[in-house]
C-alpha positions in Angstrom: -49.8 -10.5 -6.5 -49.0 -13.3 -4.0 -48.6 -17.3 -4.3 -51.7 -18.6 -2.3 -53.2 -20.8 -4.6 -56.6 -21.4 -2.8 -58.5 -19.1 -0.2 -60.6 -20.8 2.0 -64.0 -19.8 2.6 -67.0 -21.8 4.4 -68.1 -23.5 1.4 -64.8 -24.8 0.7 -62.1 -23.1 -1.1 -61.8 -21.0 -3.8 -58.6 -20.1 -6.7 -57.0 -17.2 -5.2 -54.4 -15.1 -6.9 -51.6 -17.7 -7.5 -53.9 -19.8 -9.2 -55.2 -17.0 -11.7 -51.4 -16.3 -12.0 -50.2 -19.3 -13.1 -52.6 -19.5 -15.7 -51.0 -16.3 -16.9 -47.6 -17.3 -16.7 -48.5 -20.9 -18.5 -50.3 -19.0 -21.6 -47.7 -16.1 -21.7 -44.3 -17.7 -20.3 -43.3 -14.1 -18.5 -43.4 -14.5 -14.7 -45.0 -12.1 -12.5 -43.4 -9.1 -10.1 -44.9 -10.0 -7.0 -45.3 -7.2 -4.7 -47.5 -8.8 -2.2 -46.5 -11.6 0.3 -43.9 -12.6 0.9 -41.8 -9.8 -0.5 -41.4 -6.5 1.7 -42.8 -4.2 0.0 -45.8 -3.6 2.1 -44.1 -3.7 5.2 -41.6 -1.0 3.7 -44.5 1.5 2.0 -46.1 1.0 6.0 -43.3 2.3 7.8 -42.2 5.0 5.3 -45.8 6.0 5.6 -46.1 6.0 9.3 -42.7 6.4 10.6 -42.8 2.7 11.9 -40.0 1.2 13.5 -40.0 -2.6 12.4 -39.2 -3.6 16.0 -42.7 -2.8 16.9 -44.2 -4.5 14.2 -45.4 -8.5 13.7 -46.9 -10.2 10.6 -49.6 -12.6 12.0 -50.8 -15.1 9.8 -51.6 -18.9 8.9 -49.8 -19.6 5.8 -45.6 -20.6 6.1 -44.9 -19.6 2.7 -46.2 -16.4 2.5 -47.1 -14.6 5.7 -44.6 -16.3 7.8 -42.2 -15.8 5.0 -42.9 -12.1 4.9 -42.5 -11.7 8.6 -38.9 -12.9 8.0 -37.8 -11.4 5.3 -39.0 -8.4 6.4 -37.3 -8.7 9.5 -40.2 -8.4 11.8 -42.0 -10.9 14.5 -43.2 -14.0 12.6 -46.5 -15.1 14.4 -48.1 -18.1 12.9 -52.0 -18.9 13.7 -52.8 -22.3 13.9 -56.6 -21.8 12.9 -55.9 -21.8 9.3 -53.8 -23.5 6.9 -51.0 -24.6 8.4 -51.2 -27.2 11.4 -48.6 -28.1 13.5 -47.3 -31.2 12.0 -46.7 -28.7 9.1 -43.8 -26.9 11.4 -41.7 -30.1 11.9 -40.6 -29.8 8.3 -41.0 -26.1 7.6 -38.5 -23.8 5.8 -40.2 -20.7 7.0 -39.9 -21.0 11.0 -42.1 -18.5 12.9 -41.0 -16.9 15.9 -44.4 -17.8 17.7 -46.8 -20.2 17.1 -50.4 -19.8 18.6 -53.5 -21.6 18.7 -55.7 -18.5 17.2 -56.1 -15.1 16.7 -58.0 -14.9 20.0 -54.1 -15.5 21.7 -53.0 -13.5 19.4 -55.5 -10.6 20.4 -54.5 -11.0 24.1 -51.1 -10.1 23.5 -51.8 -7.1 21.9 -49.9 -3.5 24.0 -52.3 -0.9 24.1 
């Protein structure tokens, strides 16, 4: 599971898995394990698996509270795309501070190392 309420999608957007989990949790009362962003449990299964230092890893997203969050709590690069949900006006305020902000995932593409 992971807290994003909403997905976005052309049309406009649509419950995502934090929004069917809540329902859960409001019928049953028992909160849920989540194992998806923002905890570190993917990051950790990925480098076990591959033998992945996390100095040569980043977690590039567009959402503060979860991939942001999971960049730095994981202990990796924090890139934050501003094509999505978060603008910048959002990162005067933030919690979750990204070590890079950038205006899409075109940048982001360019500073890729081969």
């Amino acid at each position: 599971t992971h807290p994003d309420f909403n997905c976005p999608t052309p049309e406009g957007p649509i419950p995502d898995c934090g929004a069917l989990t809540a329902a859960v949790v409001a019928a049953t009362g028992v909160e849920p394990v989540v194992v998806g962003k923002p905890a570190v449990h993917m990051i950790d299964a990925f480098c076990a698996k591959y033998g992945t230092a996390r100095n040569t890893l980043a977690m590039v997203g567009d959402r503060l509270y979860t991939d942001i969050a999971m960049g730095i709590n994981a202990g990796i690069l924090a890139v934050l795309v501003l094509s999505g949900e978060t603008t910048a006006d959002d990162l005067i305020t933030a919690t979750h501070r990204p070590d890079l902000v950038l205006k899409d995932l075109g940048e982001a593409a360019g500073l890729l190392v081969p």
